[in-house]
VEXSEKOL-430342 format. One record per residue: x, y, z of N, C-alpha, C, CB in turn. Coordinates in steps of 0.02 Angstrom, whole numbers, plus 50000, padded with zeros to 5 digits. Glycine has a CB too. Layout:
N
<site <X; Y; Z>; <X; Y; Z>; <X; Y; Z>; <X; Y; Z>>,
...
This chain:
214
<site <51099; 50042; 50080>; <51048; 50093; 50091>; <51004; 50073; 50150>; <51006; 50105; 50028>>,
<site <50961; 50137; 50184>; <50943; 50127; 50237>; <50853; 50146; 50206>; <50990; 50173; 50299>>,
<site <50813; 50100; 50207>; <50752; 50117; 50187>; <50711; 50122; 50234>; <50729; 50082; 50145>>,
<site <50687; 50165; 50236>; <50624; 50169; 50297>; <50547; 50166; 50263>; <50628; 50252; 50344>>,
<site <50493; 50123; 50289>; <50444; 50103; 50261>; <50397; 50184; 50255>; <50414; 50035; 50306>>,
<site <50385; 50212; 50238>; <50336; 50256; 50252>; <50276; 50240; 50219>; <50355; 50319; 50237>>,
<site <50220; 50263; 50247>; <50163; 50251; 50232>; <50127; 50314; 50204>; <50136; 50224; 50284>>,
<site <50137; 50341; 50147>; <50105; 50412; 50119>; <50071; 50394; 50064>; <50157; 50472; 50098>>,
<site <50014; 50450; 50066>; <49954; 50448; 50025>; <49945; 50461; 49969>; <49916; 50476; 50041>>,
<site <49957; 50428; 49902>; <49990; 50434; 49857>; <49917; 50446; 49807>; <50045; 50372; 49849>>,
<site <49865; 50442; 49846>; <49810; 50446; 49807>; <49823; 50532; 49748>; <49735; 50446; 49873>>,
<site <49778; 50523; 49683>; <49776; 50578; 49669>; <49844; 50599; 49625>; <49764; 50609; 49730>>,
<site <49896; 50571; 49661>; <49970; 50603; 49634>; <49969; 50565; 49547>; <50057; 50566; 49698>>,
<site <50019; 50574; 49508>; <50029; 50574; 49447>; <50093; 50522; 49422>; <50037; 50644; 49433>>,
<site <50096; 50458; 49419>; <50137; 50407; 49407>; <50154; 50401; 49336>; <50108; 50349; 49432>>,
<site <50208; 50411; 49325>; <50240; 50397; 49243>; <50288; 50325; 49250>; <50303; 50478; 49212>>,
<site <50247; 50291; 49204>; <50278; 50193; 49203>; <50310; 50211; 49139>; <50204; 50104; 49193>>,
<site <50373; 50182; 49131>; <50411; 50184; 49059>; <50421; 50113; 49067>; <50487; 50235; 49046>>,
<site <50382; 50093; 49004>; <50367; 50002; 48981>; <50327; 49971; 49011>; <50420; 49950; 48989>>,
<site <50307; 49919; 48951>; <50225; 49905; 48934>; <50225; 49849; 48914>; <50185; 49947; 48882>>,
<site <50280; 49808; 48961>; <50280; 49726; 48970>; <50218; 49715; 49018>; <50358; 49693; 49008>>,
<site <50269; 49623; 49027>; <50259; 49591; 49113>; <50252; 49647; 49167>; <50334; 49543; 49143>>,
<site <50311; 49674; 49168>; <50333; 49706; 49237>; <50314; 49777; 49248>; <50411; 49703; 49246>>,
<site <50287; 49821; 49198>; <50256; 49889; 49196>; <50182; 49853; 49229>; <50252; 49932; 49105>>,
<site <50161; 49789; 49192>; <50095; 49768; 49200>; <50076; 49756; 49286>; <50088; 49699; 49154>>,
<site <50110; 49743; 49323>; <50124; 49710; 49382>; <50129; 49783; 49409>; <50190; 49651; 49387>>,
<site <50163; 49814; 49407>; <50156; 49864; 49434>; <50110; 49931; 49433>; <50199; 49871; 49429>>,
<site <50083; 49923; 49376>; <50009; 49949; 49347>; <49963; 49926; 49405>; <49982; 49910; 49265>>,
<site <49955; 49852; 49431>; <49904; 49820; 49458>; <49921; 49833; 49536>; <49900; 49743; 49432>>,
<site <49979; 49851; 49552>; <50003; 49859; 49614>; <49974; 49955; 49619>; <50102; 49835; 49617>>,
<site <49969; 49973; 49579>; <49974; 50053; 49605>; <49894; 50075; 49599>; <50032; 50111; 49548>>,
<site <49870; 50045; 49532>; <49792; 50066; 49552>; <49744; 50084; 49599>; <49766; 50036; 49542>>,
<site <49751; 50023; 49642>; <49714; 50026; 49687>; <49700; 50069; 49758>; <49722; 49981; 49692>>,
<site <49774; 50103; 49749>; <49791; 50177; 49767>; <49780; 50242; 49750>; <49834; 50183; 49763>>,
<site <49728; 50233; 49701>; <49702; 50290; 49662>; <49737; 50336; 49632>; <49668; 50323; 49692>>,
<site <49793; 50308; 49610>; <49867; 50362; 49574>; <49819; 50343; 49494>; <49995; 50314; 49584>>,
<site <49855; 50419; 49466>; <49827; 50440; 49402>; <49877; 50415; 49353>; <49814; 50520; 49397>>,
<site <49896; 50351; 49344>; <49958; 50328; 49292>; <49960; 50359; 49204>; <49949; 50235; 49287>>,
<site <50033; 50364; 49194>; <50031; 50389; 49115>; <50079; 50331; 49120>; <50056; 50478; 49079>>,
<site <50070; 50291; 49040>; <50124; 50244; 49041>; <50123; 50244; 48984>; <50125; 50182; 49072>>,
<site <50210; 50246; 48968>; <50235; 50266; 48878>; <50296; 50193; 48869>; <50295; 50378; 48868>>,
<site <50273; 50164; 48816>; <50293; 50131; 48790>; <50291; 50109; 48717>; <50284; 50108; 48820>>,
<site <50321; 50116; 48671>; <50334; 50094; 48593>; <50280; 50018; 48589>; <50438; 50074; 48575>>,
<site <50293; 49976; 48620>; <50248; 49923; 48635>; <50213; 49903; 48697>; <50275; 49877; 48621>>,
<site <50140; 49917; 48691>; <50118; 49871; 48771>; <50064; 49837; 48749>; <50093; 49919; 48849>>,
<site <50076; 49784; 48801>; <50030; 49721; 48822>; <49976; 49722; 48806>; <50022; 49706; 48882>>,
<site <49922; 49675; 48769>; <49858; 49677; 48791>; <49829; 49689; 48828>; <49839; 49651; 48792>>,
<site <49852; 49666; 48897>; <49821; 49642; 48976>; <49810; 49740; 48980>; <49900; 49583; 49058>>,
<site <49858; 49765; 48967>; <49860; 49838; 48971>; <49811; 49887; 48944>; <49914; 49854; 48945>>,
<site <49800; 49864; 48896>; <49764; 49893; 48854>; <49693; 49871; 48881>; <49783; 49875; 48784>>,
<site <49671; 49813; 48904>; <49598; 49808; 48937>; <49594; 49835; 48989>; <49573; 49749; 48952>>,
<site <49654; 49836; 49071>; <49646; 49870; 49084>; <49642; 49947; 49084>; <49656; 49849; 49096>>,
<site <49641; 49982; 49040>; <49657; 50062; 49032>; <49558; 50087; 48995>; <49751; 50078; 48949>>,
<site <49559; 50015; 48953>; <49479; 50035; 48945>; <49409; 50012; 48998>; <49460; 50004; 48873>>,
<site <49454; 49993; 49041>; <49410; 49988; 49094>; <49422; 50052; 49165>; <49423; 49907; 49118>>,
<site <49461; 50106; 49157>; <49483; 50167; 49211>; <49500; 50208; 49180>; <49533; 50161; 49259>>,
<site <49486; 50258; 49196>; <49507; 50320; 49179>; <49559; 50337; 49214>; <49462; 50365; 49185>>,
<site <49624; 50304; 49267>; <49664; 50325; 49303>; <49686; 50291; 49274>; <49668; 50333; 49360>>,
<site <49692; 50263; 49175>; <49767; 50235; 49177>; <49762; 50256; 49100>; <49788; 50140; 49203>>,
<site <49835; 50297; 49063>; <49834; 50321; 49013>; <49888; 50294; 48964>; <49834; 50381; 49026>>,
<site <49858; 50279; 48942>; <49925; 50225; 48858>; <49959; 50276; 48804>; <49860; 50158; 48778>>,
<site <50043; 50293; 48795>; <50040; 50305; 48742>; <50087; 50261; 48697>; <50046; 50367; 48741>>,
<site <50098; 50268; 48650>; <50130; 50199; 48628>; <50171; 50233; 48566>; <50068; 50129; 48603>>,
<site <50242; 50261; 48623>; <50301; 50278; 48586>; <50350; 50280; 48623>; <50301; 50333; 48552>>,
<site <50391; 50300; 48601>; <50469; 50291; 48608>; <50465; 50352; 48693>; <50529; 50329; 48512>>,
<site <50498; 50352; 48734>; <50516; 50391; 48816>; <50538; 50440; 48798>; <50570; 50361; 48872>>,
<site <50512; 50504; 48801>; <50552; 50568; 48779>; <50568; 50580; 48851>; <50509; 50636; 48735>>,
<site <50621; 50629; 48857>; <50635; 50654; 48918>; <50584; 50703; 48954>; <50694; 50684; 48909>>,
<site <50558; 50725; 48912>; <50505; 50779; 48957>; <50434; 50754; 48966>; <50495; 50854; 48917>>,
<site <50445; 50677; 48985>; <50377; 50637; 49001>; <50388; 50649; 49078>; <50371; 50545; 48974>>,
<site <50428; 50651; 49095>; <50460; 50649; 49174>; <50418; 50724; 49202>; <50572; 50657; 49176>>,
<site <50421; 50775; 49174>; <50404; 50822; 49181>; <50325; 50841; 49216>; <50420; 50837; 49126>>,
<site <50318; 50850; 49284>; <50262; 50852; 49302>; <50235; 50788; 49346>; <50229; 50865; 49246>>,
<site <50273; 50744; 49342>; <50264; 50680; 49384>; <50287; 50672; 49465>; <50304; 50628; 49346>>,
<site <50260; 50652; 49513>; <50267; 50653; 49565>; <50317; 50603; 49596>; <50212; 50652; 49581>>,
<site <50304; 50524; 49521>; <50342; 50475; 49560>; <50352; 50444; 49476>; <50297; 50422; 49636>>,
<site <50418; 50418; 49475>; <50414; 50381; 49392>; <50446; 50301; 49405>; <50478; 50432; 49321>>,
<site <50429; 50236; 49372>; <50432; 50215; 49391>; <50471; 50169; 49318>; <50385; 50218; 49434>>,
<site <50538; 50151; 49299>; <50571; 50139; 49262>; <50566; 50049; 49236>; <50627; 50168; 49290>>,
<site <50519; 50021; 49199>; <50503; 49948; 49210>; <50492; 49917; 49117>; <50417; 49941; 49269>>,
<site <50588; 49957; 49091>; <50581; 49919; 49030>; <50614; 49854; 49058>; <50618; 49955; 48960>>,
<site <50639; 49817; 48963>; <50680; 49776; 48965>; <50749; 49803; 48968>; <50668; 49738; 48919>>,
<site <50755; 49855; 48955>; <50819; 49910; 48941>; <50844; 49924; 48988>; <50809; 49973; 48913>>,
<site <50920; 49904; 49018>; <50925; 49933; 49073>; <50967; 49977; 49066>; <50935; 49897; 49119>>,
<site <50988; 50006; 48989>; <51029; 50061; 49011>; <50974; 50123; 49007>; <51101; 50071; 48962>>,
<site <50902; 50080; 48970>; <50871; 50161; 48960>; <50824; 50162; 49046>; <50798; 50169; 48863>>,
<site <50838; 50111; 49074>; <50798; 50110; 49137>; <50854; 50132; 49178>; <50762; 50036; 49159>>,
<site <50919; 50150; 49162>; <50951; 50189; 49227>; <50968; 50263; 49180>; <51038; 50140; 49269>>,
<site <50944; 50268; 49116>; <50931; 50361; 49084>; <50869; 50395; 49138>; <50885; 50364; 48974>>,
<site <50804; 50362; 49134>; <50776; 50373; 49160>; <50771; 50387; 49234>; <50758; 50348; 49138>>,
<site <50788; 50346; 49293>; <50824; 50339; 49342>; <50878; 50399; 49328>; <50847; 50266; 49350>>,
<site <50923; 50424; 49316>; <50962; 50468; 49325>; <50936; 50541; 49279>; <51031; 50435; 49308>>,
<site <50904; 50540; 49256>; <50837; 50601; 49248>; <50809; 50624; 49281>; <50789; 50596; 49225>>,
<site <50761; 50585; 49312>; <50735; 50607; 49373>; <50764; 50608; 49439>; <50689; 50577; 49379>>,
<site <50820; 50582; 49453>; <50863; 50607; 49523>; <50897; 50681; 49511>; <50934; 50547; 49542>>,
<site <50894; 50685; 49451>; <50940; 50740; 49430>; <50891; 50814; 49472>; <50948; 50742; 49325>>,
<site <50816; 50795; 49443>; <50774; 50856; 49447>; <50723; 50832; 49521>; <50724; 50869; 49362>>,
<site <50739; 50788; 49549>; <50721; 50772; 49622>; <50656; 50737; 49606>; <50713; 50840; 49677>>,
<site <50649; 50704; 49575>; <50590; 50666; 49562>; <50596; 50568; 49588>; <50578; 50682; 49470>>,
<site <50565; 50547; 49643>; <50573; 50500; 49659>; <50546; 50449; 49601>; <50551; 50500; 49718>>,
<site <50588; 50404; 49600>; <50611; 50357; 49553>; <50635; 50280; 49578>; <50667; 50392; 49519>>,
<site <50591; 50221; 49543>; <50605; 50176; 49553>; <50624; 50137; 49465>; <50551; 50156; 49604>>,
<site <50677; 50095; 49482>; <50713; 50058; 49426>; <50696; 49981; 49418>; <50790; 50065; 49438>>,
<site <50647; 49949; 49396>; <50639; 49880; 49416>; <50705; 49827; 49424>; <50592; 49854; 49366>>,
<site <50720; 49797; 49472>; <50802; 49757; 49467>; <50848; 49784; 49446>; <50812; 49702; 49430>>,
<site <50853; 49854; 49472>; <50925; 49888; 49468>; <50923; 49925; 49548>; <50935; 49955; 49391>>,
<site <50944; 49901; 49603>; <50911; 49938; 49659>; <50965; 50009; 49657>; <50911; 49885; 49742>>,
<site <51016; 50005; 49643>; <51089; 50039; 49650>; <51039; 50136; 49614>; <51180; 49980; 49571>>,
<site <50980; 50103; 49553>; <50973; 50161; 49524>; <50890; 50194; 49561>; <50979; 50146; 49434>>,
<site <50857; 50153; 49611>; <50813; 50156; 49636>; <50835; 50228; 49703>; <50796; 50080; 49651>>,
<site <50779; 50260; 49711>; <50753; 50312; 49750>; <50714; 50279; 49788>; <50721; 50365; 49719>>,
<site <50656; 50239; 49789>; <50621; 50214; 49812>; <50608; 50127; 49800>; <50579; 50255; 49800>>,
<site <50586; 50089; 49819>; <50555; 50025; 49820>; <50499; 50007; 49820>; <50566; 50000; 49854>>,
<site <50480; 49952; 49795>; <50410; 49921; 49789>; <50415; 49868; 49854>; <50394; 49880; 49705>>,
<site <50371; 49877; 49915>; <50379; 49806; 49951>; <50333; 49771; 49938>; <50384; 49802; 50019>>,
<site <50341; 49703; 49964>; <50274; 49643; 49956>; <50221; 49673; 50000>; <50292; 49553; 49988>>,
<site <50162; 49669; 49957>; <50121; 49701; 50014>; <50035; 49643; 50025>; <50101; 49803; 49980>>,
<site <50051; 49642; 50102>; <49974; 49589; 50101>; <49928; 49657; 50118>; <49965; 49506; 50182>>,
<site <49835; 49643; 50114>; <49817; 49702; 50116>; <49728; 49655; 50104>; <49863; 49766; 50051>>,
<site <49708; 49683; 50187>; <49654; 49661; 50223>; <49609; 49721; 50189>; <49663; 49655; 50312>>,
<site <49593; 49753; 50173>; <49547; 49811; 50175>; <49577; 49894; 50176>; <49506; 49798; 50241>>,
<site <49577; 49916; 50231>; <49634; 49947; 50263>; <49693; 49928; 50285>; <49619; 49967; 50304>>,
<site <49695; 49889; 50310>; <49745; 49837; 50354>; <49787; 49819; 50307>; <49712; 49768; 50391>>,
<site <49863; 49869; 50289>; <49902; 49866; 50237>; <49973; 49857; 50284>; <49894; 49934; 50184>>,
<site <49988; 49770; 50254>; <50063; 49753; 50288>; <50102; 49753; 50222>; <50071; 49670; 50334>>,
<site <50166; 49787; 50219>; <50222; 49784; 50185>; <50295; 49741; 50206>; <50233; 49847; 50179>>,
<site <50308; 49722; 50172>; <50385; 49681; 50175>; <50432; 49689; 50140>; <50387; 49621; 50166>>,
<site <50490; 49690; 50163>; <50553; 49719; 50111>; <50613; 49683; 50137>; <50570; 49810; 50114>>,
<site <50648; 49660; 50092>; <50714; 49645; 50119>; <50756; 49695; 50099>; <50741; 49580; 50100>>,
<site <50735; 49746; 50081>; <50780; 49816; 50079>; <50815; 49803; 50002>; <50851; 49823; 50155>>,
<site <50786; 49754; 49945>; <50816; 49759; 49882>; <50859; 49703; 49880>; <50852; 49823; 49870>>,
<site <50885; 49663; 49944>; <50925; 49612; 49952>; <50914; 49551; 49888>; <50909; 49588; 50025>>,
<site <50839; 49548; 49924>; <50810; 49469; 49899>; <50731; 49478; 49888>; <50823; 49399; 49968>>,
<site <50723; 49498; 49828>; <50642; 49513; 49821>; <50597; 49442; 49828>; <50624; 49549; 49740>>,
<site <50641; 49378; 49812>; <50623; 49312; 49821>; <50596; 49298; 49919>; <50700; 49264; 49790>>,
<site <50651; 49347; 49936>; <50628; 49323; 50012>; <50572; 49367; 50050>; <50697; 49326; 50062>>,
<site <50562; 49403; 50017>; <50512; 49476; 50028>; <50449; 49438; 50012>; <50527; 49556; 49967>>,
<site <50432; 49385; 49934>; <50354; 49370; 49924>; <50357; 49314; 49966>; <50323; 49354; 49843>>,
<site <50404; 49274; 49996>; <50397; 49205; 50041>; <50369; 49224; 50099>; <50465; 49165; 50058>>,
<site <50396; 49277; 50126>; <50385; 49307; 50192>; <50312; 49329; 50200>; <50432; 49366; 50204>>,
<site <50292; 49359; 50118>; <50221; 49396; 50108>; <50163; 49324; 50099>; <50223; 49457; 50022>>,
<site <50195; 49274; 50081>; <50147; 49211; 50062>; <50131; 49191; 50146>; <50195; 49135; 50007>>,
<site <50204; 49180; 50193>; <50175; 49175; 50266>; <50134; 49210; 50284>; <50212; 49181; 50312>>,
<site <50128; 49283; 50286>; <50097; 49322; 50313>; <50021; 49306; 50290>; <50127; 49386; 50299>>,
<site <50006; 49314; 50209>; <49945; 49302; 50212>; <49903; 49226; 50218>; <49931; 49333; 50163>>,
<site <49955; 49191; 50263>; <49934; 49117; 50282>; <49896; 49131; 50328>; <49985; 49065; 50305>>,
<site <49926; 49171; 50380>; <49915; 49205; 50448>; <49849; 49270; 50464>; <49989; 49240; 50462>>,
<site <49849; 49296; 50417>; <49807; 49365; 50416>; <49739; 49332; 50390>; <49840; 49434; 50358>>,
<site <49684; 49316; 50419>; <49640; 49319; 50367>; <49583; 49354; 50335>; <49627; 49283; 50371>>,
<site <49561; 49339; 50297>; <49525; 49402; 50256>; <49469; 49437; 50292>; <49491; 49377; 50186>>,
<site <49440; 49410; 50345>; <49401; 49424; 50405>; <49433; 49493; 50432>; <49406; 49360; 50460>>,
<site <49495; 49496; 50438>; <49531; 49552; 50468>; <49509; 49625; 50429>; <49616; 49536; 50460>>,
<site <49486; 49615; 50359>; <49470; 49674; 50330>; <49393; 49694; 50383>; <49459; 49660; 50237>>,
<site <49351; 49660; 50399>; <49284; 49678; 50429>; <49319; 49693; 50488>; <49219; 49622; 50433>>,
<site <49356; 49658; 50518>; <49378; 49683; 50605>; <49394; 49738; 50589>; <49443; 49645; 50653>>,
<site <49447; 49758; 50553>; <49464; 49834; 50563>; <49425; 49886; 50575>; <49491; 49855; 50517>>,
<site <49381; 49878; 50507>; <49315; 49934; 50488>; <49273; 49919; 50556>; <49260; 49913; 50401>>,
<site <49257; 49863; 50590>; <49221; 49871; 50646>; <49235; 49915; 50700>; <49218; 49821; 50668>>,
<site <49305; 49903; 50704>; <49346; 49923; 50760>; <49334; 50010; 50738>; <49438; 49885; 50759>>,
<site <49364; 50012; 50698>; <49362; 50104; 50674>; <49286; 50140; 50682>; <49383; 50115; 50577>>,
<site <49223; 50090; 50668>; <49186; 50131; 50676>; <49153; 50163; 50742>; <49154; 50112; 50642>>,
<site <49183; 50103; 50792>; <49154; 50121; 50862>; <49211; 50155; 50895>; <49128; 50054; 50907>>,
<site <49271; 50172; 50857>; <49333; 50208; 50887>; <49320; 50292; 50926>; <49389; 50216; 50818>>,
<site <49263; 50334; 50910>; <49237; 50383; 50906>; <49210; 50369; 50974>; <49198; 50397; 50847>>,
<site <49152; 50337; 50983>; <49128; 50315; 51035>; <49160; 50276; 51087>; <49087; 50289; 51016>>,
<site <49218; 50228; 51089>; <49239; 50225; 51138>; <49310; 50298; 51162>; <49255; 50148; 51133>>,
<site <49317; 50329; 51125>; <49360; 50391; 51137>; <49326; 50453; 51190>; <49374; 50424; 51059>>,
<site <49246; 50439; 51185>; <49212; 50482; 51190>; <49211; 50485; 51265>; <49156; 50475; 51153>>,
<site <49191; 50386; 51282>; <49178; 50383; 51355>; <49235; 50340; 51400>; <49106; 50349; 51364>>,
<site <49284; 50330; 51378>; <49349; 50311; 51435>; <49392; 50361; 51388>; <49386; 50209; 51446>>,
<site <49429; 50417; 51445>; <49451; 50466; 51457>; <49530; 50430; 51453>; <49417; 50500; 51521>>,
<site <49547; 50367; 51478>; <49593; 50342; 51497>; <49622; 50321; 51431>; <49580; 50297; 51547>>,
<site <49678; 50363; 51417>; <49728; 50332; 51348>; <49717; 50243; 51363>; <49839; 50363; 51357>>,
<site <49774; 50239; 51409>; <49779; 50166; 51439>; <49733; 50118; 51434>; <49785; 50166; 51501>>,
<site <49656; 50100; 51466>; <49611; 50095; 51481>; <49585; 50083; 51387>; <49591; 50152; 51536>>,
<site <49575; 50145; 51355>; <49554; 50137; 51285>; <49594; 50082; 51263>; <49563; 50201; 51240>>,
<site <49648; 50068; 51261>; <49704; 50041; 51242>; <49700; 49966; 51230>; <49751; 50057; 51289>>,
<site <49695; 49944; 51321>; <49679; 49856; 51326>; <49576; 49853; 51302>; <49701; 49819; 51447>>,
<site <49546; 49901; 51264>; <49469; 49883; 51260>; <49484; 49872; 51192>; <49405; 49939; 51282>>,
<site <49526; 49907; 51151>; <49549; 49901; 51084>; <49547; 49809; 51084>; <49635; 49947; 51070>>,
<site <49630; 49819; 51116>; <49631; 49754; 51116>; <49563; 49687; 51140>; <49686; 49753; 51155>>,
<site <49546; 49707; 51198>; <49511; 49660; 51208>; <49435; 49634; 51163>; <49505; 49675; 51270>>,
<site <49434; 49706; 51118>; <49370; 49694; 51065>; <49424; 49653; 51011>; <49322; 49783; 51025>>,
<site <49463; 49687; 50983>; <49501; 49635; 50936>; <49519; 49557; 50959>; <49569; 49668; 50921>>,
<site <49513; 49528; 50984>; <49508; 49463; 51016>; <49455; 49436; 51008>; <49518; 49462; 51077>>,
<site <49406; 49479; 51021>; <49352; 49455; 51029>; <49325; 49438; 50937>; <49309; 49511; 51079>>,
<site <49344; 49494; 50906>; <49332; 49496; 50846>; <49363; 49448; 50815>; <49341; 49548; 50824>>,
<site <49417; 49421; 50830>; <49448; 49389; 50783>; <49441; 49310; 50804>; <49521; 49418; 50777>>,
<site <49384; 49299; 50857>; <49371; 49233; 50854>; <49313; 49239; 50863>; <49402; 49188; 50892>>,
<site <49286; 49265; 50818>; <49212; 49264; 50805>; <49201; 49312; 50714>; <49168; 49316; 50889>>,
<site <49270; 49273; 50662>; <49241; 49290; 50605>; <49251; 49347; 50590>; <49183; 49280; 50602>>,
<site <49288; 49414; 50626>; <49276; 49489; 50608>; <49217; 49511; 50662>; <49249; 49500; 50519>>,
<site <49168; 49472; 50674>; <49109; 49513; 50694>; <49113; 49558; 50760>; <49052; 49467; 50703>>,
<site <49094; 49628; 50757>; <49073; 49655; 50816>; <49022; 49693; 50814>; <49116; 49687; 50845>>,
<site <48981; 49667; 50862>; <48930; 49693; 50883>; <48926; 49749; 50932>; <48901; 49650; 50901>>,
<site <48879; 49803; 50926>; <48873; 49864; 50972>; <48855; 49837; 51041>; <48816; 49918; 50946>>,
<site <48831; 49785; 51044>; <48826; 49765; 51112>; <48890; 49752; 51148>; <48787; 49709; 51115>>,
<site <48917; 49698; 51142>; <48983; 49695; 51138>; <49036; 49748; 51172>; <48991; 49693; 51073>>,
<site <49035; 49815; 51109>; <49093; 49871; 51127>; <49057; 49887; 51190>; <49107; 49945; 51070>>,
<site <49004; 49919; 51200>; <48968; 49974; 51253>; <48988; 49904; 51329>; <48846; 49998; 51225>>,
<site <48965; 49826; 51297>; <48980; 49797; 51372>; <49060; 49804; 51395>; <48958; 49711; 51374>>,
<site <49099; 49816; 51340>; <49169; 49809; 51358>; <49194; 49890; 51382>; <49215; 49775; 51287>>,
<site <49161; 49948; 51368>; <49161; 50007; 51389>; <49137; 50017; 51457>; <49130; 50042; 51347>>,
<site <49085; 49979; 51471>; <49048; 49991; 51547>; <49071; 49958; 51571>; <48982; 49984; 51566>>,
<site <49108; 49899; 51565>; <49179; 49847; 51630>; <49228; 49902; 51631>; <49235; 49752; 51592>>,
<site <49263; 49938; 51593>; <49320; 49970; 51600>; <49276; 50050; 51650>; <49365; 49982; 51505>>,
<site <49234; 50056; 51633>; <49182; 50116; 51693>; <49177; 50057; 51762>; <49065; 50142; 51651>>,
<site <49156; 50020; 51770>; <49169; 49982; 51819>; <49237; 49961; 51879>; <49153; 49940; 51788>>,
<site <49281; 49936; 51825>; <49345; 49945; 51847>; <49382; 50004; 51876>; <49372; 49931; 51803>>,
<site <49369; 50068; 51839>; <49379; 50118; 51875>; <49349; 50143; 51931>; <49378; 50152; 51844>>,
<site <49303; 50119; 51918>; <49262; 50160; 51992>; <49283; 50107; 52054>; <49152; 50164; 51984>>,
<site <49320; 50055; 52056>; <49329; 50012; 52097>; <49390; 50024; 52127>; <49322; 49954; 52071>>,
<site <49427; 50072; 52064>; <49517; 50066; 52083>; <49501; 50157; 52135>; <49601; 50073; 51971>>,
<site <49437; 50190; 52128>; <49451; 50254; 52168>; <49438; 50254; 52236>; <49416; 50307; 52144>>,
C-alpha cells in the first residue's frame, strides 16, 4: 500500500474504539488531544480508562459486548481488541459502508494508520514506515525528539504571530521567505525567543535591500 501522510482536522469528528485494554488506552491518549469526541465499547476496560473519561467529557465508556450498529454514525473507528478475528469483523464493517478504519497489528485490514508522532505545540512531525516496522517508526520518533526541542513550540507561535505583519510589509513572496527563515535562526539560538524588535529590524534590512537592488 501506498500511504500518503495527510494532515486533516479531525477535531470535533466522532471516534468509535472497540477495546478497553493497553492498546484502546494508548490510543485513547493519542487522539484526545485532537479534540475528537471518542465512544469506546468494550465488555471490559481498564482503570487508567475509566479515570480518564471522568476527567473529559470527549471520552464515553460503555461496557459491553460490539454490536454492529456502534459503527453507525462514526467518522473514523478504530479496531484495538485482543480479538483479531473480531478486530478484522469490525474492519470489514466499516469498509463495507465506507467508514475509515484502523485495525491495531493487522495492517492488511487497516484503511488508515497511526504514525509516531513528535509534537512541539503546533509543530506536528509524523513518522511511518508505512505498517512495515512500527519498531522502526518509534526509533526514528525517539531521534527526532532528540533533535526538536521543546523551545520549538514558542518559536512557532512567535513566528505565526508576527506572520500578518511581516505579509503586510514585504510584498516579495521570496524576500518574506529568507526573513522567515532568517527569524527562525535567530529564534532557535536564542531559546524560542522573538522579540518585536528583532522581526521589524529584519523587515527594514529586507526594505533596505530592495531599495539598493532598484
Amino acid at each position: 500500500m501506498a500511504y500518503f501522510p495527510f494532515m486533516v482536522d479531525i477535531s470535533g469528528q466522532q471516534c468509535l474504539i472497540v477495546g478497553g485494554g493497553q492498546v484502546a488506552l494508548r490510543k485513547v491518549q493519542t487522539l484526545l488531544p485532537f479534540q475528537v469526541h471518542i465512544c469506546l465499547v468494550a465488555p471490559k476496560i481498564c482503570d487508567a480508562l475509566w479515570e480518564m473519561a471522568f476527567n473529559t467529557d470527549k471520552l464515553q465508556l460503555i461496557q459491553r459486548s460490539f454490536c454492529d450498529s456502534d459503527v453507525f454514525g462514526m467518522d473514523f473507528v478504530v479496531a484495538a481488541t485482543d480479538d483479531q478475528s473480531q478486530n478484522i469483523h469490525v474492519s470489514r464493517l466499516c469498509q463495507q459502508i465506507g467508514i475509515p478504519v484502523n485495525a491495531v497489528d493487522q495492517r492488511e485490514a487497516c484503511s488508515f494508520i497511526f504514525p509516531a508522532i513528535v509534537r512541539r505545540g503546533d509543530l506536528l512531525i509524523a513518522v511511518s514506515s508505512g505498517g512495515d516496522s512500527p519498531a522502526a517508526a518509534a526509533y526514528a520518533k525517539r531521534k527526532i525528539q532528540q533533535n526538536v526541542p521543546i523551545y520549538y513550540e514558542k518559536m512557532v507561535q512567535a513566528l505565526g504571530a508576527c506572520r500578518s505583519y511581516i505579509r503586510q510589509n514585504v510584498p516579495s513572496a521570496a524576500r518574506r521567505k529568507q526573513i522567515y527563515y532568517d527569524l527562525l535562526d535567530y529564534a532557535d539560538r536564542h531559546g524560542g525567543e522573538l522579540p518585536q524588535t528583532v522581526v521589524k529590524m529584519a523587515v527594514h534590512a529586507q526594505k533596505v535591500e530592495k531599495e539598493r537592488c532598484i
